[in-house]
C-alpha positions in Angstrom: 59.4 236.2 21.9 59.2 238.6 24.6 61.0 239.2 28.1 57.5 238.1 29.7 57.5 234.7 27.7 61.4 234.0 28.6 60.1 234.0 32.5 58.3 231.2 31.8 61.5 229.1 31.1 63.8 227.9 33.8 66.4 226.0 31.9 67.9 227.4 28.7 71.2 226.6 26.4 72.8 229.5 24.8 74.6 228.1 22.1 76.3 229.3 19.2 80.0 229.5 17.2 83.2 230.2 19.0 83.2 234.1 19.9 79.8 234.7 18.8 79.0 237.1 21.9 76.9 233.3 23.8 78.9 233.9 27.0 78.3 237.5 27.4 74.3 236.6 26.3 74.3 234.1 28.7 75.4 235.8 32.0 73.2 238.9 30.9 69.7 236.7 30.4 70.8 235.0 33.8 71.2 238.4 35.2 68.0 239.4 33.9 65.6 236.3 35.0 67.7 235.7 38.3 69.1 232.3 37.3 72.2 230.9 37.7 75.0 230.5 34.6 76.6 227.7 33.6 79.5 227.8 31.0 80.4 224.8 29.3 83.5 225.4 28.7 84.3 226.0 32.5 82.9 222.2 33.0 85.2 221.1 30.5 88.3 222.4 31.0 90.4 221.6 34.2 93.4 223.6 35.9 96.5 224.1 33.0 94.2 223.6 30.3 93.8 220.1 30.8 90.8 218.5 29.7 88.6 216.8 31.6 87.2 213.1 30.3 84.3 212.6 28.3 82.9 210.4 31.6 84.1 213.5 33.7 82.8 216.1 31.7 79.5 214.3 31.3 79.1 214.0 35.0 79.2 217.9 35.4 77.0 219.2 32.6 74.3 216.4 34.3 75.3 218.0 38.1 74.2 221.2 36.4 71.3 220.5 34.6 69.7 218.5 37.4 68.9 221.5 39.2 65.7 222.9 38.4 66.9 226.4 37.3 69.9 227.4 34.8 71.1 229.3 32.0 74.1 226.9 30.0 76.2 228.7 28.1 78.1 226.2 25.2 78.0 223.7 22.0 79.5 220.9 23.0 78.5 218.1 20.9 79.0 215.1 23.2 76.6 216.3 26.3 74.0 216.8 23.6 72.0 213.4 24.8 72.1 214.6 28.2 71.7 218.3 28.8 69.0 218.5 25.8 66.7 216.1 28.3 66.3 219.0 30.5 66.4 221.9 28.5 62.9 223.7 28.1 64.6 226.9 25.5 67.5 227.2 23.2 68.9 230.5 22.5 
């Protein structure tokens, strides 16, 4: 797939294991098809490294991918049923 045939998508999960280079992806295809970035774990984890609820944390990654443009960078198992409704690409 090309960089022309990316432009056709508007929201897009990077996903991928832990340290596996998804954030740094993430931000760059953002960078490169004006989108904003998301990062998963940013919507998880609160101030102190407290983390938020599943009902919390469920809440967010829906505030995100209600918009109608994105790139979300992250795994996450549990917002699986809810992000994937939205998602046109996974990287």
């Amino acid at each position: 797939m090309g960089f022309k045939t990316l432009r056709h998508f508007d929201r897009i999960n990077v996903v991928g294991t832990s340290r596996s280079g998804k954030t740094t992806f993430a931000r760059e295809l953002a960078r490169l098809l004006k989108l904003p970035c998301y990062e998963m774990d940013q919507l998880f984890w609160k101030a102190d490294w407290q983390e938020s609820s599943d009902d919390e944390f469920i809440q967010k990654v829906r505030d995100v991918t209600c918009q109608p443009r994105w790139v979300l960078d992250g795994n996450y198992t549990r917002a699986i049923p809810d992000k994937w409704k939205q998602i046109q690409l996974v990287v």
